[in-house]
ROKE-953108 format. One record per atom (N, C-alpha, C): residue in one letter; atom name; x, z, y. Coordinates in pm, whole numbers, always signed. Last residue first. Example, Ala and Ser with C-alpha at 12.3 -4.5 7.8 and 13.67 -1.06 7.14 Angstrom:
2
S:N:+1285:+708:-225
S:CA:+1367:+714:-106
S:C:+1290:+787:+3
A:N:+1319:+780:-569
A:CA:+1230:+780:-450
A:C:+1320:+780:-330
This chain:
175
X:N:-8362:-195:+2986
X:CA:-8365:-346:+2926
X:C:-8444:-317:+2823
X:N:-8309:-110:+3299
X:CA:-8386:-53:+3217
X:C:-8376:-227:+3107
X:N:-8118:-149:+3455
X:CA:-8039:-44:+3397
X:C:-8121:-77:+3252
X:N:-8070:-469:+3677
X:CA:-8163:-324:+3622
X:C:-8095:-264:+3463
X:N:-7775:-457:+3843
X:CA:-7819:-489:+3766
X:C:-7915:-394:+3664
X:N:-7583:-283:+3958
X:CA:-7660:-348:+4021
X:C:-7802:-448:+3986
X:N:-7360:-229:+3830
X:CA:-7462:-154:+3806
X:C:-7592:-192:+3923
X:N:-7150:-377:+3834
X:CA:-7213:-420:+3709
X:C:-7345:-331:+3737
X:N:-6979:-251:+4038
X:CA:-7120:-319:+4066
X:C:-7228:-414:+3953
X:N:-6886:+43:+4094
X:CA:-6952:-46:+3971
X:C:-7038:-144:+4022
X:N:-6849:+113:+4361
X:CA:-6739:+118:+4234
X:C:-6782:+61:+4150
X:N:-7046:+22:+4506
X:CA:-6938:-39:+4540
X:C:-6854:-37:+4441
X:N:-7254:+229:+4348
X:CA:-7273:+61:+4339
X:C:-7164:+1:+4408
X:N:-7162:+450:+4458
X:CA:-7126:+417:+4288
X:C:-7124:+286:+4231
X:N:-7192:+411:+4743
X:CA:-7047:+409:+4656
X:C:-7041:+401:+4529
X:N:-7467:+406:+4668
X:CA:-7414:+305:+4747
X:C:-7250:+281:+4734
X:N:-7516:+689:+4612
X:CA:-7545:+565:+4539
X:C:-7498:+437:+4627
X:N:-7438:+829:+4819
X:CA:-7292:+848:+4696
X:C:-7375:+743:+4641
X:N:-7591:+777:+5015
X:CA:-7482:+708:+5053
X:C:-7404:+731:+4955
X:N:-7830:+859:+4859
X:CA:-7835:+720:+4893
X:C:-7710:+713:+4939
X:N:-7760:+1145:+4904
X:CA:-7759:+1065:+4761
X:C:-7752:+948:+4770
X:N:-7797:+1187:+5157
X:CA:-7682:+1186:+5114
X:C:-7661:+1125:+5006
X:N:-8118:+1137:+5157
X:CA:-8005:+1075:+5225
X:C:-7886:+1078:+5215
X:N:-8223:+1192:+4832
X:CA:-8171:+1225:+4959
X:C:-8102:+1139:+5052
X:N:-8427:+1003:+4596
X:CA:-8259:+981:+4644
X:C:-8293:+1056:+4812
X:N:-8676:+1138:+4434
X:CA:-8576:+1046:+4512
X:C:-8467:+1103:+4560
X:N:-8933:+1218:+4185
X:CA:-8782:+1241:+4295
X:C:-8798:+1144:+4345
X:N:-9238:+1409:+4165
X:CA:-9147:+1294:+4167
X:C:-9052:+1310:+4185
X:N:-9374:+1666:+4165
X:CA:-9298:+1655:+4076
X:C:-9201:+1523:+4070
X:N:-9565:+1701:+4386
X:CA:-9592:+1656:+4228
X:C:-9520:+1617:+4119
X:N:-9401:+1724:+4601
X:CA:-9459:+1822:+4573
X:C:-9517:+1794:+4434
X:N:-9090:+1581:+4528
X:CA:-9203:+1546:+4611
X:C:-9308:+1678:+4525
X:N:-8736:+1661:+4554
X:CA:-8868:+1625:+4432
X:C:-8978:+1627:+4565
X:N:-8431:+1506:+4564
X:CA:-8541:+1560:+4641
X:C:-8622:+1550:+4552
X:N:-8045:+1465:+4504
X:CA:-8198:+1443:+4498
X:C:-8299:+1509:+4536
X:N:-7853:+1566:+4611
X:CA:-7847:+1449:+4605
X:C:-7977:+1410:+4599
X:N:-7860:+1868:+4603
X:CA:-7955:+1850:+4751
X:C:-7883:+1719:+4726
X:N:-7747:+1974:+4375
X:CA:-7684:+2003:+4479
X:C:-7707:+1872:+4617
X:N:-8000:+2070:+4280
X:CA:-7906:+2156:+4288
X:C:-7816:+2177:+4428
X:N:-8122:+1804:+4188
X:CA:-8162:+1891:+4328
X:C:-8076:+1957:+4330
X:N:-7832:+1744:+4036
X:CA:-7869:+1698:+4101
X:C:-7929:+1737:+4240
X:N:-7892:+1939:+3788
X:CA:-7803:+1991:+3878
X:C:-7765:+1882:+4049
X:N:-8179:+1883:+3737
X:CA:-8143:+1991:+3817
X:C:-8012:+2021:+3893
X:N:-8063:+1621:+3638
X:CA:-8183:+1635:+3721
X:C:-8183:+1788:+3811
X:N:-7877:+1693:+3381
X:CA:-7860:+1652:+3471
X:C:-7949:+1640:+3653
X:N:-8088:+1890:+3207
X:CA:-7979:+1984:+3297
X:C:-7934:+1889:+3453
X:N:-8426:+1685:+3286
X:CA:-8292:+1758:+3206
X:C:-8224:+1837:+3330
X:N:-8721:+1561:+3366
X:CA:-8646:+1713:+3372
X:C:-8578:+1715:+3272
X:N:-8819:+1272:+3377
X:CA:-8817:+1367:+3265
X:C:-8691:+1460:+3322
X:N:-8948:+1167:+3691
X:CA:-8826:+1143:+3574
X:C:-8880:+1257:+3536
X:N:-9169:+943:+3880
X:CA:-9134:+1050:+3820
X:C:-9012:+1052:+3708
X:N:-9038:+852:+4214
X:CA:-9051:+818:+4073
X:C:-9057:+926:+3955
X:N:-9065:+770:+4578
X:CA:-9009:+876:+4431
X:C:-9076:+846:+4323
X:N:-9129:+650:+4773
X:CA:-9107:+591:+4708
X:C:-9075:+691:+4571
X:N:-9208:+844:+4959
X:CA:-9309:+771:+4945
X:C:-9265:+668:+4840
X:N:-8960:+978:+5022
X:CA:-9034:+1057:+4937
X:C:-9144:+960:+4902
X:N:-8680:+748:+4969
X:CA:-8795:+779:+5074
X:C:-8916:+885:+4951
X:N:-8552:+577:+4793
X:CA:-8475:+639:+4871
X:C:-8536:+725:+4956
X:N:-8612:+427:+4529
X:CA:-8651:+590:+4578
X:C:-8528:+653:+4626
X:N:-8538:+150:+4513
X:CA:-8588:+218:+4598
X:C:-8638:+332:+4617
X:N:-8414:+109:+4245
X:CA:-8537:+125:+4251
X:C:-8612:+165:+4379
X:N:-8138:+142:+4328
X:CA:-8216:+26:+4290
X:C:-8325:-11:+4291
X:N:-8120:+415:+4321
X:CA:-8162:+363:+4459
X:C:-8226:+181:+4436
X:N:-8191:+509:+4062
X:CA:-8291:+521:+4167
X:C:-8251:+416:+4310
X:N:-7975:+361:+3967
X:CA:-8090:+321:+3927
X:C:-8204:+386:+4029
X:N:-7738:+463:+4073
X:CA:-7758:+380:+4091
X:C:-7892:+311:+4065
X:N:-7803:+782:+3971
X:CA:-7827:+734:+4160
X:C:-7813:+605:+4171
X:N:-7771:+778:+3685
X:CA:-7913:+752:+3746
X:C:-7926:+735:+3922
X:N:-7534:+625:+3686
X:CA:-7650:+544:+3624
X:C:-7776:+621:+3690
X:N:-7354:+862:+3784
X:CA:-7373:+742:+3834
X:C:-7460:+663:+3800
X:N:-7480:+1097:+3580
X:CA:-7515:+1068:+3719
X:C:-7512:+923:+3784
X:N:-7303:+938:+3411
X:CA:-7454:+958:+3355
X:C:-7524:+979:+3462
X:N:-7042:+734:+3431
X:CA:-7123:+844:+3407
X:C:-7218:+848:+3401
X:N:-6859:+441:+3481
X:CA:-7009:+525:+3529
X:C:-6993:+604:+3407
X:N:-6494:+424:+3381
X:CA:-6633:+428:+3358
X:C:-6742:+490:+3433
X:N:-6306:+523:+3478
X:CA:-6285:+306:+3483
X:C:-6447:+285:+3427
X:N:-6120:+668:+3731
X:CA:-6311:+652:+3698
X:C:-6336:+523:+3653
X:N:-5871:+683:+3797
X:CA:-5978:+786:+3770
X:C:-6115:+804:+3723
X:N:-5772:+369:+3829
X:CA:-5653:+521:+3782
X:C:-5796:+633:+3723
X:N:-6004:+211:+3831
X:CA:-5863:+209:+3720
X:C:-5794:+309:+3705
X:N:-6125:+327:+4056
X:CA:-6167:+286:+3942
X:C:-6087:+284:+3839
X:N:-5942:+284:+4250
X:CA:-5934:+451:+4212
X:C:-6008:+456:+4088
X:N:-5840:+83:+4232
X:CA:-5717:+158:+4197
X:C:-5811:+303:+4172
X:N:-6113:-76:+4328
X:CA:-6032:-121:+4201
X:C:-5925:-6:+4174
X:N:-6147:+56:+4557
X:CA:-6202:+81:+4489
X:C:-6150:+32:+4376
X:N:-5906:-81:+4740
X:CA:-5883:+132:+4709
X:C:-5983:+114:+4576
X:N:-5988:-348:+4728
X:CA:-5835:-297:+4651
X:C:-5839:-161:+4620
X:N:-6190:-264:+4909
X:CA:-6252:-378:+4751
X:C:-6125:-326:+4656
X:N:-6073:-235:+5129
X:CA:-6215:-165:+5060
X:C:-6172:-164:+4922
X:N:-5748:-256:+5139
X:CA:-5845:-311:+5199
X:C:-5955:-211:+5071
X:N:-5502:+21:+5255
X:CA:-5579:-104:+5120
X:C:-5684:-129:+5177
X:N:-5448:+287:+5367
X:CA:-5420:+113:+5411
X:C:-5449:-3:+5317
X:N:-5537:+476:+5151
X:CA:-5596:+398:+5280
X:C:-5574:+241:+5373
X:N:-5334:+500:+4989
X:CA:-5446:+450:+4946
X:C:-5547:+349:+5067
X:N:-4998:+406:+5138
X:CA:-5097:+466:+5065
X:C:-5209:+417:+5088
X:N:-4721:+225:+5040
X:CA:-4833:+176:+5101
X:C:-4968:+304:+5028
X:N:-4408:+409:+5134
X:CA:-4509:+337:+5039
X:C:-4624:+276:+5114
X:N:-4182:+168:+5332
X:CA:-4282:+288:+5311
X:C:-4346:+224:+5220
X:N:-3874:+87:+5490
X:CA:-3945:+42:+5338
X:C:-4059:+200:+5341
X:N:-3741:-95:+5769
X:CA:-3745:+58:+5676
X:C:-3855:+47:+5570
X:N:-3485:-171:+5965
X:CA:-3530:-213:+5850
X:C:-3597:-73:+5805
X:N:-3418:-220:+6310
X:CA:-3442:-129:+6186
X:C:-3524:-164:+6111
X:N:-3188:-334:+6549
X:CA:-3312:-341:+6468
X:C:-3278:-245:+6390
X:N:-3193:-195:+6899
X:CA:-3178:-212:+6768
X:C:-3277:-259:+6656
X:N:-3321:-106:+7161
X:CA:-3215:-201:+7168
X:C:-3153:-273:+6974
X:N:-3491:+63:+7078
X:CA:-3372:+125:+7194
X:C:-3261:+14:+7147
X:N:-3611:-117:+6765
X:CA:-3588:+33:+6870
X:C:-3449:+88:+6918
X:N:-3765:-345:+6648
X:CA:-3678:-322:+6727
X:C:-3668:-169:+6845
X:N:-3903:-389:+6333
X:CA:-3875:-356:+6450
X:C:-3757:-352:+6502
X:N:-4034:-426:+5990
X:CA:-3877:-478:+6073
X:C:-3926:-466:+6244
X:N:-4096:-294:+5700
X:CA:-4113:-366:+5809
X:C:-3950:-363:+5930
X:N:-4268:-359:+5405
X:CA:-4114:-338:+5455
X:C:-4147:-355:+5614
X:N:-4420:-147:+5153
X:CA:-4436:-192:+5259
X:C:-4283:-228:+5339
X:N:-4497:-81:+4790
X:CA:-4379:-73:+4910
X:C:-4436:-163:+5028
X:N:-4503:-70:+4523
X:CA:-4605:-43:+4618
X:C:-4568:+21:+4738
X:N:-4388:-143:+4331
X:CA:-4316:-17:+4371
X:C:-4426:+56:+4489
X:N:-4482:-406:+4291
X:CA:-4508:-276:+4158
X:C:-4446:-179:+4214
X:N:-4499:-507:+4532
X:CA:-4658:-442:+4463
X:C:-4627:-369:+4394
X:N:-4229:-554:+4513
X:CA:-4285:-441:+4669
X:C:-4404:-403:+4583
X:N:-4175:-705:+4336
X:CA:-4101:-605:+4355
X:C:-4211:-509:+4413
X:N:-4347:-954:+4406
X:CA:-4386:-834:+4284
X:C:-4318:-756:+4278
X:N:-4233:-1043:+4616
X:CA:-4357:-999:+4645
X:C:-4393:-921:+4541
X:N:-4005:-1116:+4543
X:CA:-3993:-980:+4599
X:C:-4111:-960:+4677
X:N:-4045:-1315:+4398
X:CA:-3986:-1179:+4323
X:C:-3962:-1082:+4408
X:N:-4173:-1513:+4553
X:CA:-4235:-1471:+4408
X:C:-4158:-1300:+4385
X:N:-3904:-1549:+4707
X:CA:-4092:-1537:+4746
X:C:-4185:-1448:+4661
X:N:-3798:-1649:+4497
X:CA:-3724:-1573:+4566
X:C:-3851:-1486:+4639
X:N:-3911:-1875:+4429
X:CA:-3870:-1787:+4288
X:C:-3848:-1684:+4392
X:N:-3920:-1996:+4685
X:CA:-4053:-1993:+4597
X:C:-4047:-1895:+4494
X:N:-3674:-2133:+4673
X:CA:-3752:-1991:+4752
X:C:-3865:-1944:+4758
X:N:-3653:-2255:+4458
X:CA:-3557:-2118:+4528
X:C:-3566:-2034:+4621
X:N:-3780:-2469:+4539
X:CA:-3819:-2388:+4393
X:C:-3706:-2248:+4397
X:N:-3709:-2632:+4726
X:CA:-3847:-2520:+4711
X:C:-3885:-2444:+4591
X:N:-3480:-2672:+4694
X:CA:-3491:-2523:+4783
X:C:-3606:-2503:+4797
X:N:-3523:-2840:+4473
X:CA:-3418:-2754:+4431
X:C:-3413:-2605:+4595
X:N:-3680:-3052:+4621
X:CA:-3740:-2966:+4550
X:C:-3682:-2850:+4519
X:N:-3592:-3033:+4992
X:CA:-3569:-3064:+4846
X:C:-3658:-3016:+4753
X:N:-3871:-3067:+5232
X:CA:-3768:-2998:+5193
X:C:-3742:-3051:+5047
X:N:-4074:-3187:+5340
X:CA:-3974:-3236:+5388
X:C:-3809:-3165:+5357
X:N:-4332:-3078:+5318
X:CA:-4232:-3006:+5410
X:C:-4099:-3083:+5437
X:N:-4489:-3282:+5184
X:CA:-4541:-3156:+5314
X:C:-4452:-3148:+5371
X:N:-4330:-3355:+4956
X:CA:-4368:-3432:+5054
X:C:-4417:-3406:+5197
X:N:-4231:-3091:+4861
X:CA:-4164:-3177:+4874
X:C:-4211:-3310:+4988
X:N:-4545:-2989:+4763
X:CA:-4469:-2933:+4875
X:C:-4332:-2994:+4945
X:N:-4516:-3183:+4561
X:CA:-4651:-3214:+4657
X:C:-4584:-3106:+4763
X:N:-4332:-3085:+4406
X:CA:-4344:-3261:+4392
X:C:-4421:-3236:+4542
X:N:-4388:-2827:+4318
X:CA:-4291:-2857:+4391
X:C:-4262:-2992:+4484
X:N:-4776:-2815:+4325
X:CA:-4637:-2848:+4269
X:C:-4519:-2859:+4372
X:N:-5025:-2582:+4393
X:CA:-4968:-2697:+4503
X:C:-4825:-2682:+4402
X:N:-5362:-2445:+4401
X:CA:-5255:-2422:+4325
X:C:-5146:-2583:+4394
X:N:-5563:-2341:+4653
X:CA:-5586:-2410:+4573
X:C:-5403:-2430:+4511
X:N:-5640:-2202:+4900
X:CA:-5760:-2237:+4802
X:C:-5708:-2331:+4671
X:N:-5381:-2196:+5040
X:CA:-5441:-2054:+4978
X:C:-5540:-2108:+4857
X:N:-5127:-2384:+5039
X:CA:-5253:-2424:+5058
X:C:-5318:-2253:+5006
X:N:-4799:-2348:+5188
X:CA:-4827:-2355:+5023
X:C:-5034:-2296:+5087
X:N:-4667:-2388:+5430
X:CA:-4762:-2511:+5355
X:C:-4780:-2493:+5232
X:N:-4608:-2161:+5561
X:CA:-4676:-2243:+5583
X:C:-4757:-2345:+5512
X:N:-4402:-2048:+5301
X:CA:-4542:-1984:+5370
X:C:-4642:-2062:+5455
X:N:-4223:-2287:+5362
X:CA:-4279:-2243:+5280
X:C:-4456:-2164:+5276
X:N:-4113:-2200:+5615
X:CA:-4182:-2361:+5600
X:C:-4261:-2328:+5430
X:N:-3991:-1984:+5535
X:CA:-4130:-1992:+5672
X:C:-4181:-2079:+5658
X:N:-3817:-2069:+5355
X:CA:-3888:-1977:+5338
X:C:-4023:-1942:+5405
X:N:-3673:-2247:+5588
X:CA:-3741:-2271:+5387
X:C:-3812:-2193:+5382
X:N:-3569:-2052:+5702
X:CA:-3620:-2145:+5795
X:C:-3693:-2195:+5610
X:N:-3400:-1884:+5571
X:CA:-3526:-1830:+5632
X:C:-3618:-1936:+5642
X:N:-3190:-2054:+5481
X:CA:-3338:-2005:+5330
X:C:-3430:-1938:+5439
X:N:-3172:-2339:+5630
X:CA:-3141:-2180:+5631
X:C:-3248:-2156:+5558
X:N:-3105:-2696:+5522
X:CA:-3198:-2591:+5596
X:C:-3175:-2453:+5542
X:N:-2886:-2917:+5623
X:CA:-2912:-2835:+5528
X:C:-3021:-2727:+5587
X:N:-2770:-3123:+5795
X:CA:-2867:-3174:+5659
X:C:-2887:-3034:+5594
X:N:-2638:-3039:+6009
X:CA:-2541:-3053:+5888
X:C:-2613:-3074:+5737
X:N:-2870:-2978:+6126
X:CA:-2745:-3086:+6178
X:C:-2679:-3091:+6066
X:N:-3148:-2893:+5892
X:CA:-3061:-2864:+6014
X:C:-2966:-2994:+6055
X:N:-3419:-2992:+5778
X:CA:-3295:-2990:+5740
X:C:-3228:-2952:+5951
X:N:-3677:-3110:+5865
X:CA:-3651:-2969:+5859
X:C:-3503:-2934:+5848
């Protein structure tokens, strides 16, 4: 790896780096030393270097990118909003910033759909509170002419997000 003059460019380290540090599994300076063919003293310098401006960008929650326009480069730094996060990451931030707890609705659309009363042939009778009305209210839930419920079709897709945001709630409610 080393260049003509035995020395390798922190880019060229840095790429050889990214290459051979293993995803599934934790790798010493000693064992990347033999991989890459680099010192330990520039894998541990760009590894620290790697390290600190990957937690720079997360805690500022920065994106950098690098193009070429009308002949030029340009460096330019954006935040990273909510959307460009993968599923699993938006639901952890909006969980943590706004909702680190289910509610009382969320327990019962996760428990009906659990229960399969997603279909009037599946409805279940429940005990009539405020929550339950404001529910039919607002057309999440359906009653069956004898008084059962279930989960609306719309309800089934906010129970399906409550079970993406909690999935501790996947697990029967009733103990």
């Amino acid at each position: 790896m080393p260049s003509e003059g035995g020395r390798t460019s922190l880019g060229k380290a840095v790429e050889t780096l990214l290459d051979k540090i293993p995803l599934d599994r934790p790798i010493t300076p000693y064992e990347l030393q033999e991989l890459s063919n680099l010192s330990w003293h520039t894998i541990l310098k760009s590894a620290q270097l790697i390290v600190g401006i990957q937690n720079r960008l997360l805690k500022e929650n920065v994106v950098l990118d690098l193009r070429k326009e009308k002949g030029k480069y340009v460096i330019s730094a954006r935040r990273r909003n909510l959307l460009s996060l993968p599923v699993e990451e938006r639901l952890r931030y909006v969980r943590a910033r706004y909702f680190p707890e289910p509610d009382t609705q969320d327990y019962l659309l996760a428990e009906l759909y659990r229960l399969g009363a997603t279909v009037l042939e599946k409805a279940i009778p429940l005990k009539r509170d405020s929550l339950l009305e404001e529910l039919l209210a607002q057309e999440t839930l359906a009653e069956t002419e004898d008084g059962r419920i279930y989960l609306t079709e719309e309800g089934a897709v906010v129970a399906k997000g409550v079970l993406k945001m909690y999935p501790e709630l996947s697990v029967s409610l009733r103990k």
